[in-house]
C-alpha positions, 0 to 999 in steps of 0.5 A, a space after each residue: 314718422 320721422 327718425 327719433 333719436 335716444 335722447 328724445 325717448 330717453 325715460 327717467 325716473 325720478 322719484 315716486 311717493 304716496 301721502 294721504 290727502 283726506 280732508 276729514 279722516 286723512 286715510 281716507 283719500 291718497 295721493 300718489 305722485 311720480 315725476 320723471 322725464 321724457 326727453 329733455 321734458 320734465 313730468 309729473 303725473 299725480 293720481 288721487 284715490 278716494 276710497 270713500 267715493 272710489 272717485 279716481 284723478 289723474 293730473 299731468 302736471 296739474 292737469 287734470 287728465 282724467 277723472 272716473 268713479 270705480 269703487 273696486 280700485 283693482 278694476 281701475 286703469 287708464 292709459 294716455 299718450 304723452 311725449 311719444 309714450 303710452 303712459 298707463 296707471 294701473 292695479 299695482 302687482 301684490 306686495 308693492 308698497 304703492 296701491 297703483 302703478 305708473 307704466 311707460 311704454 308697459 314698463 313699470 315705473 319702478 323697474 
């Protein structure tokens, strides 16, 4: 691997929010999605929770990235590489205002 400056590894956050996309019942399925920056890349990685079904997606700038049914939403985590990064959503910790958390390089997104 080559030298890597800052600039390339330079992680933003810019924003992150929580609405509910249901298409009956609105509570039934939420949508969280955080945008940030990796370098001079811009990203924004969505995930959809349905807790009717316990289907779980990950978009990477509307991609889909991965897809799984866990009906314990506490058992659900999945980490990919992106830009040089390991990007991970896991169970967010108790009392967070968000049920999932987006981690880079194991740091919360929120940090």
């Amino acid at each position: 691997a080559g030298l890597r400056t800052m600039a390339e590894d330079q992680v933003t956050a810019i924003s992150e929010s929580e609405e509910f996309v249901g298409r009956t019942v609105k509570e039934s399925k939420v949508k969280i999605t955080w945008q940030l920056s990796l370098g001079k890349s811009s990203y924004v990685v969505e995930m959809t929770n349905s807790k009717v079904s316990g289907k779980k997606k990950i978009f990477v700038n509307g991609r889909l990235q991965h897809e799984q049914q866990v009906i314990n939403a506490n058992r659900f985590q999945y980490s990919w590489p992106l830009a040089r990064h390991l990007m991970s959503v896991v169970p967010a910790e108790p009392g967070s205002s968000l049920a999932f958390d987006l981690r880079i390089d194991g740091e919360s997104f929120h940090r």
